[in-house]
C-alpha positions in Angstrom: 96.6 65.9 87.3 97.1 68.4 89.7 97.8 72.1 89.1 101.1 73.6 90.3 100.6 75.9 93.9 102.3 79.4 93.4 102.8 81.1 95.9 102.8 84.9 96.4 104.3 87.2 99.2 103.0 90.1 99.5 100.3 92.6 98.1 101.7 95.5 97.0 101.8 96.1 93.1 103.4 93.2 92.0 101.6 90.7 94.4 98.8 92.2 93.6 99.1 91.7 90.0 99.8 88.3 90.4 97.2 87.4 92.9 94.1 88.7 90.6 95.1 88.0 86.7 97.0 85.1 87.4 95.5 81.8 85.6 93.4 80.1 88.0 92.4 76.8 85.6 96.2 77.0 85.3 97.7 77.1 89.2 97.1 76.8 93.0 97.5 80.4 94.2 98.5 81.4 97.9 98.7 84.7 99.1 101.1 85.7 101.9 100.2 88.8 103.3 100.3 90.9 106.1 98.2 93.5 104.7 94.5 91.9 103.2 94.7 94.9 100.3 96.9 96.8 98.4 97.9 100.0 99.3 97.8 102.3 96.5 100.3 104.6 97.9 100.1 107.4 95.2 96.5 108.1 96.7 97.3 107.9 100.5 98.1 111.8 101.3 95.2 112.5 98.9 93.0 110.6 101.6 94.9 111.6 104.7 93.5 115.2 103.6 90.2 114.4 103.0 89.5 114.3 98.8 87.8 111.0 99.3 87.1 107.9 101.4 90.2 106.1 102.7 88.8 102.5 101.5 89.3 103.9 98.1 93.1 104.0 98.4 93.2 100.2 98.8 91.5 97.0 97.3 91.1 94.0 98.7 93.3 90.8 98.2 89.9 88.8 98.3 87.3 88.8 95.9 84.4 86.7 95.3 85.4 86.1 91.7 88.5 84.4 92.8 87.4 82.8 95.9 90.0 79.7 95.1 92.8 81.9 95.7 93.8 81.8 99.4 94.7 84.1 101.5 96.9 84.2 104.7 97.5 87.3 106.9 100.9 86.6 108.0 104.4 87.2 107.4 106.6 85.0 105.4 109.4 84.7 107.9 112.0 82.0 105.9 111.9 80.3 102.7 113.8 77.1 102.1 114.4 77.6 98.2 115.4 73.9 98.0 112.3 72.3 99.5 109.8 74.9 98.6 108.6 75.8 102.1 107.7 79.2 103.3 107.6 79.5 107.3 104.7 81.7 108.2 104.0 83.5 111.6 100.1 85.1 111.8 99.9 89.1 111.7 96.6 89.4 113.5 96.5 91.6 116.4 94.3 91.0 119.4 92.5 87.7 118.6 93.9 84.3 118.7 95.9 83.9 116.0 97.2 80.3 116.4 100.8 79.5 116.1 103.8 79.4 113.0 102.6 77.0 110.0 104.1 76.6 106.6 103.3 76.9 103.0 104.6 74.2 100.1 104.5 75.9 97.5 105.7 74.7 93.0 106.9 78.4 92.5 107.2 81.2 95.1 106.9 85.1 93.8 109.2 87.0 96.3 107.3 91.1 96.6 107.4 91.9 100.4 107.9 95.3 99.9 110.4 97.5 102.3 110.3 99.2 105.5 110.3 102.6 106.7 113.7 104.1 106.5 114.5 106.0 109.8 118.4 105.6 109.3 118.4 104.4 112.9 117.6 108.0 114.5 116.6 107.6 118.5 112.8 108.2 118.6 111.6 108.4 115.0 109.7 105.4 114.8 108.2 106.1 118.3 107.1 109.2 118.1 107.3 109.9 113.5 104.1 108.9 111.8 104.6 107.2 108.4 102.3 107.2 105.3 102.6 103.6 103.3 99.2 102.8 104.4 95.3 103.6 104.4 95.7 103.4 108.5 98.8 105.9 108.1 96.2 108.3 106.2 93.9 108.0 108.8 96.1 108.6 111.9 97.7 111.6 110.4 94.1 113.0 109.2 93.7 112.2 113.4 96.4 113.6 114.5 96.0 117.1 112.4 92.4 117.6 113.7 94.1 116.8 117.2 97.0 119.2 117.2 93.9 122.1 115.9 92.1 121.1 118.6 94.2 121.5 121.1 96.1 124.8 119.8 92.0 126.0 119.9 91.9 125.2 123.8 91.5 128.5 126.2 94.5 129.8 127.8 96.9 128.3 125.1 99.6 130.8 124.7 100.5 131.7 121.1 103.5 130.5 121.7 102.1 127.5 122.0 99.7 127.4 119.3 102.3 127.9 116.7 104.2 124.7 118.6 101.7 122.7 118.1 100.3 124.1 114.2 104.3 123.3 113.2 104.2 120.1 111.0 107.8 118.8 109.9 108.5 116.5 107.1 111.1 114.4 107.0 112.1 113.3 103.1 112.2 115.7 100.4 111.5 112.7 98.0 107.9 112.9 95.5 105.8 111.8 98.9 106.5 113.9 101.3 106.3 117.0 98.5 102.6 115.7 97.7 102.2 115.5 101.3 103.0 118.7 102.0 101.1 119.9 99.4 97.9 118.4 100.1 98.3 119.5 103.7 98.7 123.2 102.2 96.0 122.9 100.1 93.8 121.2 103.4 94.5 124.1 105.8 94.3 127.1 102.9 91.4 126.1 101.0 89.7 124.6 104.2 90.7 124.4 107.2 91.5 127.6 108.2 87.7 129.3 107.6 86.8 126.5 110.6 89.9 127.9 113.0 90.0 132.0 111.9 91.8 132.4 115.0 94.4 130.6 114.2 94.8 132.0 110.5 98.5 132.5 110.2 100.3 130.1 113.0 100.4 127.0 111.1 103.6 126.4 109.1 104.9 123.4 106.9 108.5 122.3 106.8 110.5 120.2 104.7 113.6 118.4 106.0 115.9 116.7 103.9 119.7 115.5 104.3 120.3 116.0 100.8 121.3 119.2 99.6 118.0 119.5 97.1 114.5 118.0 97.0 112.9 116.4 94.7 116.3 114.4 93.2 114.8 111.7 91.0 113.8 114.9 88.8 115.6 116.9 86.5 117.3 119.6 88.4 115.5 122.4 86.4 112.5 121.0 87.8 113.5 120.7 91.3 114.7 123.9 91.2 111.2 125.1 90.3 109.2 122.7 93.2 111.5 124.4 95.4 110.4 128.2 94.3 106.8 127.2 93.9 107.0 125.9 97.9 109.0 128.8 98.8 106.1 131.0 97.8 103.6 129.1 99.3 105.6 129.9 102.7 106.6 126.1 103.1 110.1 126.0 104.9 112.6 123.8 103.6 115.6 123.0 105.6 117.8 121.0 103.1 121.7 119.2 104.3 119.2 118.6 107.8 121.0 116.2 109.8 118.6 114.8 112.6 120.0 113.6 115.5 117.1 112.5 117.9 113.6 112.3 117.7 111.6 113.6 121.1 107.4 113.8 121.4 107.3 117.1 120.6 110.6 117.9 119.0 113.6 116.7 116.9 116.5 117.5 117.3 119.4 118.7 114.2 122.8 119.2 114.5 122.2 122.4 112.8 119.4 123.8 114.5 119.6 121.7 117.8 115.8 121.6 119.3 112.6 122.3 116.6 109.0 121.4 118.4 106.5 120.0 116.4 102.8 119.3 116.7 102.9 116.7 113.5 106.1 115.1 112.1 105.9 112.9 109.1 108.7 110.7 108.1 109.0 110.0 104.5 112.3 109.1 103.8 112.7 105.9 102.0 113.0 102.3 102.5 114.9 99.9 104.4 115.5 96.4 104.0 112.8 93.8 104.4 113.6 91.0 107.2 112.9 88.3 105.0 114.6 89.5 101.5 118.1 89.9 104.5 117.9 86.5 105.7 117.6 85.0 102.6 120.9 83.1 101.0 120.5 85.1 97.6 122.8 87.4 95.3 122.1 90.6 96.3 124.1 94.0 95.4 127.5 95.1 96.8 125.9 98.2 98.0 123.2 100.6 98.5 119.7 99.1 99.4 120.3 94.8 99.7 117.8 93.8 97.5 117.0 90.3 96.1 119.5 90.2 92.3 117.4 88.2 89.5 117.8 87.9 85.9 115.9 89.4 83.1 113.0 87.2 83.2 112.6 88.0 87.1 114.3 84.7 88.3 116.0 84.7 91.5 119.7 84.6 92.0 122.0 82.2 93.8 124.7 83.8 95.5 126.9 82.2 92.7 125.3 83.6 90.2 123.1 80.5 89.0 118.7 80.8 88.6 116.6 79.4 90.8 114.0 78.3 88.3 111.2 77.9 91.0 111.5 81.4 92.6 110.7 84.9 91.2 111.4 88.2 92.8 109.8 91.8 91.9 108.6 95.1 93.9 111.1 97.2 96.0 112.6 94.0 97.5 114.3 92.9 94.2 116.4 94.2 91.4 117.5 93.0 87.9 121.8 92.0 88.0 123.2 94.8 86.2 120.0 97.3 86.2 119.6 99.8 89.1 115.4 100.2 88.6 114.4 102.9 91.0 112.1 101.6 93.9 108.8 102.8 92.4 104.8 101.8 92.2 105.0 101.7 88.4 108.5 99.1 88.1 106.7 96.7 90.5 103.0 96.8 88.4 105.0 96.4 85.1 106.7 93.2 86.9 103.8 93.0 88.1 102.2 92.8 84.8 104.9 90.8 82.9 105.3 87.5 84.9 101.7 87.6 85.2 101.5 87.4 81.2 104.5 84.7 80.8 103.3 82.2 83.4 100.2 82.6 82.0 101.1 81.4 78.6 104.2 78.8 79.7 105.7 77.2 82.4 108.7 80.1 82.6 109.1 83.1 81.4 109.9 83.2 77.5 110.3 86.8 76.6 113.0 88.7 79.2 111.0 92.0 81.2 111.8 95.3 80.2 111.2 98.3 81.6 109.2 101.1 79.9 109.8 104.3 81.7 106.5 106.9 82.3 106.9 110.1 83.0 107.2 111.3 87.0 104.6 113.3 88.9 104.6 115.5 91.8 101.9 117.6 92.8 103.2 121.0 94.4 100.3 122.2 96.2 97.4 125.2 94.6 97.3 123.8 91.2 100.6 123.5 90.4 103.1 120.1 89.6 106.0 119.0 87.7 106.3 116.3 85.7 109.6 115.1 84.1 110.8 112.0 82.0 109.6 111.8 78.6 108.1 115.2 78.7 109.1 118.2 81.3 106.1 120.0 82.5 105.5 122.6 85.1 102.3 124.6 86.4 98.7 123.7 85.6 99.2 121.6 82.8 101.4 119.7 85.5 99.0 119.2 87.8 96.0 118.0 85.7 97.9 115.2 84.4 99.0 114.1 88.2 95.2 114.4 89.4 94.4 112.1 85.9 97.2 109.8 87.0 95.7 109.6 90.6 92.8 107.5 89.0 95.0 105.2 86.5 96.5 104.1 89.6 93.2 101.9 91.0 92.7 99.0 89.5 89.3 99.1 89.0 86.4 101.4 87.5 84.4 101.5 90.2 87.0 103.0 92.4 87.7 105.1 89.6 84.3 106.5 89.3 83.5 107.0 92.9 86.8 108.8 93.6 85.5 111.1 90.7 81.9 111.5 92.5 84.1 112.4 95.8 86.1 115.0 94.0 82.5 116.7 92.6 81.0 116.9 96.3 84.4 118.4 97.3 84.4 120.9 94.9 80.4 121.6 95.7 80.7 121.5 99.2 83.9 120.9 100.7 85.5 117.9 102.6 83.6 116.2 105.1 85.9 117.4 107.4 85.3 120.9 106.8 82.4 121.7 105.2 81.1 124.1 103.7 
């Protein structure tokens, strides 16, 4: 008898999940993808500032344990949820990637993840950098040697040196606070022994068109994040409305023109292509996201379960719950359907969400944590930097990140050292 093909879009945290502890004596498993690992996002800005390799923020899809489980780098570009057929267009860039093809699948697991969020401002997707992936790190790492660089050139005014040293922000949310504080930590601790003439020009700022940062916290605690930055000189320039996005500068309608050498956009997500053309209950407002029931079964638009489709990640929401768009929702989905279809057919037991605590690290030693416990300082930051490794999936990544934290501390990053 033949086993049933399940099919999986995506490789973030829930695909991921799937695609590695799902029963192989049990189904067919087909990975649609068009990213070969998963990212693990937590860790990105980490790598972007040097604390350890960037192909330790990521794991490949592939292994040679599972070689039966394929792999496609594409994007799922339609499902028909009545025949079970996922039309697929080839991600590759630069080779010849052949034309569309489809997937059959028994049972299709719906986790594509979202896009970047720009809110439609002119410019920002041309000229922003994002951070959702190990190539993100790597281009901003780039582009922050680049901008030192060039402010290091002779004959650059001062003027222009402080142009170019001014990285902006964009999102006040947990990772564009851990990005700025990583890049503090980078330039004080680091960078600027290899640039002494340039001590001093480099700033950091925050925008942000909500009135606070930090807003999935308590407000105790973003209230603190926003002294602790404050006194590490780090601007931020909350109810910032930007209007246009230029090379060099945006552009707010309460500041009007602000150059930057750097601008990082971290400001949320945005709909995925496929989870909007798809004929599926979705919510009345906010972010559309695919509705399913309690055992992560998707949704007609009348209300009735598709019994051969599942949904989890950002894309996808439970009717009736409003789970935040977070790493640790999608594993525990992640985690759960992996478990049920493991030991039946459909789920038996409905998913429920145990909430951890949140972590954002500040910068010089210093965090918050809130959720089932509120913690600030030290403390705060020792149990985000111990979180950093629970977040790989495996102990070799866990131990080699360690080794790389140990020849940090003993001689600096390799791109400053000591």
């Amino acid at each position: 008898m033949s086993k049933p093909t399940v099919a999986i879009i995506g490789s973030g945290w829930g695909g991921f999940t799937l695609s590695q502890k799902l029963s192989l004596a049990k189904y067919n498993i087909s990975v649609i993808s068009p990213i070969r690992t998963v990212q693990y996002t937590p860790l990105l800005a980490s790598a972007a500032c040097g604390l350890f390799d960037f192909r330790l923020a990521e794991e490949p899809v592939r292994r040679r344990s599972r070689t039966d489980v394929q792999y496609f780098k594409a994007f799922a570009e339609k499902i028909d949820l009545e025949k079970r057929v996922i039309s697929c267009k080839p991600s590759m860039d630069d080779v010849d990637k052949g034309g569309q093809f489809q997937v059959q699948y028994d049972k299709v697991i719906i986790a594509p993840g979202c896009d970047n969020q720009t809110f439609g401002t002119p410019g920002a997707k041309d000229h922003a950098l994002f951070l959702r992936t190990t190539n993100d790190s790597r281009i901003i790492q780039q582009r922050l040697l680049e901008i030192l660089d060039a402010a290091s050139l002779p004959g650059t005014t001062e003027e222009r040196q402080r142009e170019l040293l001014s990285i902006r922000i964009v999102g006040g949310g947990a990772i564009g606070i851990e990005a700025t504080a990583e890049l503090h930590d980078l330039w004080h601790e680091e960078m600027r022994f290899l640039y002494p003439h340039l001590d001093g020009k480099l700033s950091i700022t925050i925008h942000d068109v909500a009135p606070t940062i930090l807003s999935t916290f308590d407000k105790a605690l973003g209230d603190y994040a926003l002294e602790s930055l404050h006194q590490k000189k780090v601007d931020i320039q909350t109810s910032s409305h930007i209007q246009k996005v230029e090379s060099d500068a945006i552009y707010t309608k309460e500041h009007g023109r602000m150059p930057f050498g750097m601008l990082l956009w971290a400001t949320g997500n945005k709909v995925n292509p496929l989870v909007e053309s798809l004929p599926v209950m979705k919510p009345e407002k906010g972010l559309p996201r695919v509705l399913t029931d309690h055992f992560l079964r998707v949704l007609r638009p009348d209300g009735s379960v598709i019994d051969s489709a599942y949904a989890l990640g950002d894309a996808a929401d439970i009717q009736d719950q409003t789970l935040p768009t977070l790493a640790e929702v999608a594993l525990q989905k992640g985690e759960y359907l992996t478990r049920e279809l493991n030991a039946n057919d459909q789920p038996a037991k409905p998913f429920e969400y145990k909430q951890k605590a949140l972590l954002a690290y500040l910068g010089q030693h210093d965090g918050v944590i809130g959720g089932r416990h509120e913690w600030t300082g030290q403390s705060a930051w020792l149990a985000w930097r111990s979180g950093s490794l629970a977040w790989t999936r495996s102990w070799r990544r866990r131990i080699m990140i360690s080794i790389n934290w140990l020849f940090v501390w003993l001689n600096g990053r390799d791109i400053a050292r000591k």
